[in-house]
C-alpha positions as CSV (number, residue, x, y, z in Angstrom):
1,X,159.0,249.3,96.3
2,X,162.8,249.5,95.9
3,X,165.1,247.9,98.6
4,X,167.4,249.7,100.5
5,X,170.7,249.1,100.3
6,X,172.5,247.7,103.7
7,X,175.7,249.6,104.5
8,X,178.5,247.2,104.9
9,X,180.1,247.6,108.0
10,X,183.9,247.3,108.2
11,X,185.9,244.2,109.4
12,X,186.9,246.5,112.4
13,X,183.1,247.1,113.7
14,X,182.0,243.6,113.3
15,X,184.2,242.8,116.6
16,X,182.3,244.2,119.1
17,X,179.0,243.4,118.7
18,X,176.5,245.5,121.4
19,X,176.5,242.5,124.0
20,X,180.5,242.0,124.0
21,X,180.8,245.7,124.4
22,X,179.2,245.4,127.6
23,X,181.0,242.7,128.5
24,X,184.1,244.0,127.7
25,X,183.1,247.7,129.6
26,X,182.0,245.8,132.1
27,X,185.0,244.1,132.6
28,X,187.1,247.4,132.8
29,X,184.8,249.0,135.2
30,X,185.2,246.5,137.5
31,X,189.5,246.3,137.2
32,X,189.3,249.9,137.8
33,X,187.3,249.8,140.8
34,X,189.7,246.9,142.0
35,X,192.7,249.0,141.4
36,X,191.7,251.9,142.9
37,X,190.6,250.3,146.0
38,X,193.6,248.2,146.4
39,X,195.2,251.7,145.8
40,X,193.1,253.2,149.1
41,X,193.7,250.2,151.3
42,X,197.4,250.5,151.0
43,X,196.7,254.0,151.9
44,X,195.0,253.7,154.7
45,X,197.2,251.3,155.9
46,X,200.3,252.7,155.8
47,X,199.5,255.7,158.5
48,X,198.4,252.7,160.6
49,X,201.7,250.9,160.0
50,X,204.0,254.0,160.6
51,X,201.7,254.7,164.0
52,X,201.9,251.2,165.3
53,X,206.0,251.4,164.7
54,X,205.7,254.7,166.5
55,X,203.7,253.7,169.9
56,X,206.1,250.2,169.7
57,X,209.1,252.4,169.6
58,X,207.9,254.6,172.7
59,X,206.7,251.9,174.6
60,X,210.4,250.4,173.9
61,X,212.1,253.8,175.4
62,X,209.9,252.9,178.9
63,X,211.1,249.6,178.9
64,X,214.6,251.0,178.6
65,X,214.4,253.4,181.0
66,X,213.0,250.8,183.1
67,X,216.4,248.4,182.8
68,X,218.5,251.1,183.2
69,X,216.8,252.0,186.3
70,X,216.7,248.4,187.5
71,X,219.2,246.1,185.6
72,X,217.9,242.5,186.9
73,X,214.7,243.0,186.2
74,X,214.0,240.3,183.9
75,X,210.5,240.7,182.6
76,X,211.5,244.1,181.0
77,X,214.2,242.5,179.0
78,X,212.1,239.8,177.8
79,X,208.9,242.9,177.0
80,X,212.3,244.6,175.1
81,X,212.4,241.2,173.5
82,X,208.9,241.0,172.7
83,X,208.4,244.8,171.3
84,X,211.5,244.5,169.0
85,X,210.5,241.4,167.3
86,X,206.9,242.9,166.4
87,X,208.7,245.9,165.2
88,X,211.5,243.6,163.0
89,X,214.3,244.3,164.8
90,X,215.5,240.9,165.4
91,X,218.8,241.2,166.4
92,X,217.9,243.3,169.1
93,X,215.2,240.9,170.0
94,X,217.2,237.9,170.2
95,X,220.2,240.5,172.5
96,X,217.5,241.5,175.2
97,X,216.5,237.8,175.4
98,X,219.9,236.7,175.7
99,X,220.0,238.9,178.6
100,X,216.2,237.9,180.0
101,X,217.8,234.1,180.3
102,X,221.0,235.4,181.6
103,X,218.9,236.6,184.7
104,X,217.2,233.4,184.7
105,X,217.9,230.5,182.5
106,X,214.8,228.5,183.8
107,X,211.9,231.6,182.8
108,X,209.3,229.2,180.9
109,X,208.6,232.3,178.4
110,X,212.3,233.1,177.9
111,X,213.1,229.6,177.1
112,X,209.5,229.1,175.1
113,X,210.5,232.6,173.3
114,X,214.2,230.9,172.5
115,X,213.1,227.6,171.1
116,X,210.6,229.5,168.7
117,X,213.1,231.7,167.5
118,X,215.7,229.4,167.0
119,X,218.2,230.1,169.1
120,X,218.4,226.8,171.2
């Protein structure tokens, strides 16, 4: 019986052998399915984001109207505080509680509010 001759396999198919190719497809399966799902969370989250920062915003236009309407009414300046804070707008935060302890210095949420934003 005569032998068959093997065929020599280049340097470049020796690298993968069949179980590293699975690891290796394996590997990029799964870093796909991790990017594409970071890709939908961020996706889904920004709506929620832009919608929170909406009803915030309307919820700061009552409060508004509300110390127009009634200028010594110190819980609305310190909810004005409150709203812009969550919403980054720190300045303004820091303005409306300003006024809140101008109404009445000794508010334990005004001054509690004060000390934890660093303006004591």
């Amino acid at each position: 019986m005569e032998k068959r001759k093997r065929k020599k396999l280049t340097h470049n198919s020796r690298r993968i052998t069949p179980p590293g190719f699975i690891i290796w497809g394996a590997g990029a399966l799964l870093a796909a399915v991790l990017v594409f799902n970071l890709y939908s969370w961020t996706q889904k989250e920004e709506p929620k984001r832009n919608l929170e920062y909406e009803m915030v915003s309307q919820e700061i236009g009552k409060y508004e109207e509300m110390v127009n309407k009634y200028p010594g009414y110190r819980d609305a300046y310190i909810k004005l505080a409150i709203l812009n804070w969550k919403i980054y707008k720190n300045d303004e935060a820091k303005r409306y509680l300003e006024m809140a302890l101008a109404i009445d210095p000794n508010n334990e949420v005004a001054t509690s509010l004060a000390r934890s934003w660093g303006m004591e």
